[in-house]
C-alpha positions in Angstrom: -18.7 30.8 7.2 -21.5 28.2 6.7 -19.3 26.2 4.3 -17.1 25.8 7.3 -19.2 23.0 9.1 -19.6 21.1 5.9 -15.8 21.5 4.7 -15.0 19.7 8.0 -17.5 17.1 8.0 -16.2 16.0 4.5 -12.4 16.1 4.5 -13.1 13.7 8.1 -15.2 11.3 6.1 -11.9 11.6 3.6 -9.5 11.0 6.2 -11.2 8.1 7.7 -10.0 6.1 4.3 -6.8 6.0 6.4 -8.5 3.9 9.2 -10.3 1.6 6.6 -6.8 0.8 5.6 -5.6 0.0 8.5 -8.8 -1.7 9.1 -7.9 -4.2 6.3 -4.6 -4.5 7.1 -4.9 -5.8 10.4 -7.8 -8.2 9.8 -6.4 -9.7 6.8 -3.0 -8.8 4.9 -3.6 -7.8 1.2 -1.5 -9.7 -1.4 0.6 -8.3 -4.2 -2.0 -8.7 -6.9 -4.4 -6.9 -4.3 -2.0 -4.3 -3.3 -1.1 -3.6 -6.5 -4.6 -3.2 -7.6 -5.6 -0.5 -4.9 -2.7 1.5 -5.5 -3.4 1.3 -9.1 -7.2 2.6 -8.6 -6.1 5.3 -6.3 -3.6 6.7 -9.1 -5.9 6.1 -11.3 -8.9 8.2 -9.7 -6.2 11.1 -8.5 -4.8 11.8 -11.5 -8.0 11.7 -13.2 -9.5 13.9 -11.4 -7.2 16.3 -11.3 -6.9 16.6 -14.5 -10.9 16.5 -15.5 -11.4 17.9 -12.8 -9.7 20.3 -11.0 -7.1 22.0 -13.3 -9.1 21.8 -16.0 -11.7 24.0 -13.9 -9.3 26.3 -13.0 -8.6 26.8 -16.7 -12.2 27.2 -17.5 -12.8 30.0 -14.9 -9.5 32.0 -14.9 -7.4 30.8 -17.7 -4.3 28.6 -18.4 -1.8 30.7 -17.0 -3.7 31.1 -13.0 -3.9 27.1 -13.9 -0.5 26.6 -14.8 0.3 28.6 -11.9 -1.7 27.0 -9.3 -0.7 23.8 -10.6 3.4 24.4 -10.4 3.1 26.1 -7.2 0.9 23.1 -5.8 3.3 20.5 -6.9 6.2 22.4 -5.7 5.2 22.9 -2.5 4.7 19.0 -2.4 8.2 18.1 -3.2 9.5 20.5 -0.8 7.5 18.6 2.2 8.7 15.6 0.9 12.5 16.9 0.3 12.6 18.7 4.1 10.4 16.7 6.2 11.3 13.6 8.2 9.3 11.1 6.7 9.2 7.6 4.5 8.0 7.7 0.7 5.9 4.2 0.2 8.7 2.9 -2.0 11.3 3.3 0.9 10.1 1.0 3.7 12.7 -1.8 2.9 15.2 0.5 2.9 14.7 2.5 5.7 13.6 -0.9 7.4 17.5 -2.3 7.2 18.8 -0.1 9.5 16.4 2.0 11.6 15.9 1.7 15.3 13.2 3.2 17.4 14.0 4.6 20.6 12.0 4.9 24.0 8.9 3.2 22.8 9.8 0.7 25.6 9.4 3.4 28.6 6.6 4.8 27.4 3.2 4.3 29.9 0.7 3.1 27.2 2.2 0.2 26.4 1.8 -1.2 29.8 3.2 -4.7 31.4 2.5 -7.0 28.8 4.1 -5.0 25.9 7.0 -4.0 28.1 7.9 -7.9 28.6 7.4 -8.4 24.7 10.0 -5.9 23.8 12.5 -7.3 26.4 11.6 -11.0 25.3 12.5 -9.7 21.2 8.8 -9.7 20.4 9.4 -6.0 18.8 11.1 -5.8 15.8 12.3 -1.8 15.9 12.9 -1.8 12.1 9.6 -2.3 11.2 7.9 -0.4 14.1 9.8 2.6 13.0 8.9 2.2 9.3 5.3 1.8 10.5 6.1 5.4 12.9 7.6 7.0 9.7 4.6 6.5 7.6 2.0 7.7 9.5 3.8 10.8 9.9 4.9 11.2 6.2 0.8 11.0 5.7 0.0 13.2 8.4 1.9 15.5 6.3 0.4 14.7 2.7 -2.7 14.8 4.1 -2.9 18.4 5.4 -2.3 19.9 1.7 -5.1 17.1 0.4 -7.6 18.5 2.9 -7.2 22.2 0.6 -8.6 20.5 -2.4 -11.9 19.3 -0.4 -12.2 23.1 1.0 -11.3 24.4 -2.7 -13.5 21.8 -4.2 -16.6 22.7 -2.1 -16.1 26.1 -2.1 -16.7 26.4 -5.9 -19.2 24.1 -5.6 -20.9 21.1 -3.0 -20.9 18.3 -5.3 -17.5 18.9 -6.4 -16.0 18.9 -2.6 -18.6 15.8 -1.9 -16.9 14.1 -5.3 -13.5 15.1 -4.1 -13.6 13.7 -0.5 -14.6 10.7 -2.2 -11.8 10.0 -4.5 -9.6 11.4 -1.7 -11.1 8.7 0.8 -10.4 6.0 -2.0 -6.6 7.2 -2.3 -6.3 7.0 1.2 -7.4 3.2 1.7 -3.6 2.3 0.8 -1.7 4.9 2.5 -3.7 2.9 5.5 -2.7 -0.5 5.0 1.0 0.7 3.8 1.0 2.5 7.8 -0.5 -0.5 9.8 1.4 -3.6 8.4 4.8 -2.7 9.7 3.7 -2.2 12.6 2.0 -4.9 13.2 4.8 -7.1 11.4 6.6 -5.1 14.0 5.2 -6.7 16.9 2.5 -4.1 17.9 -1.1 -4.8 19.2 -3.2 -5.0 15.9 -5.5 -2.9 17.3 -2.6 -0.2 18.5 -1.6 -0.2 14.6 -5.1 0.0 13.4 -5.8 3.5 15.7 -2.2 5.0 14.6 -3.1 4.8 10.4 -6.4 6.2 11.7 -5.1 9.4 13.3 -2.7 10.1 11.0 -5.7 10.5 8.7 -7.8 12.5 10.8 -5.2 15.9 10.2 -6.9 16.2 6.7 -9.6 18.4 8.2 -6.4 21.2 9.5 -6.3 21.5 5.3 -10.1 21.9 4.6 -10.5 24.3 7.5 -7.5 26.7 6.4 -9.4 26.8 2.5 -12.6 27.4 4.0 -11.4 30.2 6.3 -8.8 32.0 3.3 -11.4 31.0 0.3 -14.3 32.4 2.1 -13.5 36.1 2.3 -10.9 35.5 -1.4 -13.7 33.7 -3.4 -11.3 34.6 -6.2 -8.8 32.7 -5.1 -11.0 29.8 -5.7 -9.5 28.8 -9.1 -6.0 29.2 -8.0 -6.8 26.6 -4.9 -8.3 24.2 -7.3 -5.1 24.7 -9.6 -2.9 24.0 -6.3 -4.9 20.8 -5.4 -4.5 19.3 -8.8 -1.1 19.6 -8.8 -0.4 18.8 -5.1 -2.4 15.4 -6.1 0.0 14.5 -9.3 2.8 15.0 -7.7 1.4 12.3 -4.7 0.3 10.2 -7.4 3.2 10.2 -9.5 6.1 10.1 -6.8 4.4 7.6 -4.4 1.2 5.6 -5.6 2.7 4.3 -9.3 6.6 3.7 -8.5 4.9 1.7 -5.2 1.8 -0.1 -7.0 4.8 -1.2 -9.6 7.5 -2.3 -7.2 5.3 -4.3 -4.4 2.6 -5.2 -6.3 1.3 -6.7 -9.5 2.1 -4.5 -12.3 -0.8 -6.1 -14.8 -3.4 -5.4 -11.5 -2.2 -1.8 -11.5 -2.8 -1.1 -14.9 -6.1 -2.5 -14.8 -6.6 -0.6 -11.3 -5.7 2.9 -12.7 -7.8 2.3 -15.9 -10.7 1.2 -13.5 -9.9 4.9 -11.1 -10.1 6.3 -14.0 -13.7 4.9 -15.8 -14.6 5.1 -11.7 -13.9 8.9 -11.8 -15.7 9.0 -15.0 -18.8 7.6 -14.1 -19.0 9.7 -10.8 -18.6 12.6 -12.3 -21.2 12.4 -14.6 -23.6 10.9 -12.0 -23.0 14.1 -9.7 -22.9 16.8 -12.5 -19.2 18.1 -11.7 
C-alpha cells in the first residue's frame, strides 16, 4: 500500500496537463501550425511509448499472447466508452457545434448577475458552450482508463510510472486547450473555462488509485495492466490526436511534432533507464 501515495501524487501531476491547456488557451489562442504541432507531439510520444514501452514490456515479462491480450482488451474497452458514452471526439466540435443547445446554464447560481444579463443580451453562444461542456466530459472519461497505465507503470517500476505521467501530462496539454476555447468562444469568463479543462483532468487519479489498489495484492497482473494501457493509449492516439492534428491543424507541423514525440520519448527513456 505504500505505492498508493505516490501513484496518486503522479497521475495528479498528469492530469494537471489538462489545466496547462486551458491555461494557454485562455491567455493566448494557439494557431493551426501550433495546434497542429502539439497534437502531433502528443501522438507522437503516446504511441511511442506504448509501443517501446509498455506492450513491449508486457511481452518481455509474460509473453505475446498476455500482450496481445492486454493490448485488444485495452483498446476495446476504449472504443466502447467512446461508442456508449455521451461525449465529443476532438474531430466533432464543428459538427456537434451546428446544432447543439445548452440548457439551464442561465438559472444556475454560479454564474451570478453579470453572466445572467450576458446570456439574455446574446453574449452566450450555446453551440459552442456545449461543445466546450461535451469535451470536458468526453476527457473526464479518457482520462480515468489513462490514470491505470501511471498505476501499472509504477507498479512494475518508479521510473517507468514517473516517465509515464510525463508523456501522459504532455498528451493532455491539447485535450486542454481543445476544452477551454469553446467555451470561451462561447462567451464564458476565461477564467470559468480555464478551471472546467482543469477538473476534467483532475479524475485521472480515480484510474491510478483503482491499479494501485487491484495491482498491489495481483502483482501478476502487472503485465496484463501494462498491455491494457498501451492499447487504451493507441486507440486515443489513433481515433482522436492524428485525424484532429490533420483536420485543424498543419499537417507538415504534425508530422514534424510526432517525429519530435517520438525522438522526445526516445531520449527520456534512455535518460531514466526504462
Amino acid at each position: 500500500m505504500k505505492a498508493i501515495l505516490p501513484i496518486l501524487l503522479l497521475s495528479t501531476c498528469a492530469g494537471l496537463g489538462t489545466g496547462l491547456g486551458g491555461l494557454i488557451a485562455v491567455i493566448r489562442k494557439p494557431g493551426a501550425r501550433a495546434f497542429g504541432f502539439l497534437m502531433g507531439f502528443a501522438a507522437g510520444v503516446m504511441i511511442t511509448l506504448s509501443f517501446l514501452e509498455l506492450v513491449n514490456k508486457a511481452w518481455q515479462l509474460s509473453g505475446y499472447l498476455v500482450a496481445t491480450v492486454g493490448f485488444a482488451v485495452g483498446a476495446l474497452v476504449m472504443f466502447l466508452i467512446d461508442l456508449l458514452t455521451p461525449h465529443i471526439l476532438f474531430g466533432e466540435m464543428e459538427q456537434y457545434a451546428s446544432d447543439a443547445r445548452l440548457l439551464e446554464i442561465r438559472n444556475s447560481p454560479r454564474w451570478g448577475h453579470r453572466r445572467r444579463h450576458r446570456w439574455e443580451q446574446g453574449a452566450y453562444d450555446a453551440r459552442l458552450l456545449k461543445t466546450g461542456l461535451l469535451m470536458a466530459i468526453g476527457i473526464s472519461i479518457h482520462n480515468i482508463p489513462e490514470g491505470t497505465a501511471v498505476g501499472a507503470g509504477y507498479m512494475h517500476s518508479q521510473d517507468l510510472g514517473l516517465f509515464l505521467a510525463l508523456a501522459i501530462a504532455l498528451h493532455n496539454v491539447p485535450e486542454g486547450i481543445a476544452t477551454a476555447l469553446p467555451l470561451c468562444k462561447g462567451g464564458v469568463c476565461k477564467w470559468d473555462s480555464f478551471w472546467v479543462a482543469l477538473l476534467s483532468g483532475l479524475v485521472e487519479p480515480i484510474g491510478a488509485l483503482a491499479a494501485g489498489l487491484i495491482l498491489t495484492p495481483f502483482r501478476s497482473l502487472i503485465p496484463a495492466a501494462l498491455a491494457f494501457a498501451g492499447g487504451v493509449m493507441v486507440f486515443l492516439t489513433l481515433d482522436e490526436l492524428v485525424p484532429t492534428a490533420r483536420e485543424h491543424g498543419h499537417q507538415h507541423f504534425t508530422a514534424v511534432g510526432i517525429i519530435l514525440g517520438a525522438i522526445f520519448v526516445f531520449l527520456l527513456s534512455g535518460a531514466l533507464g526504462v
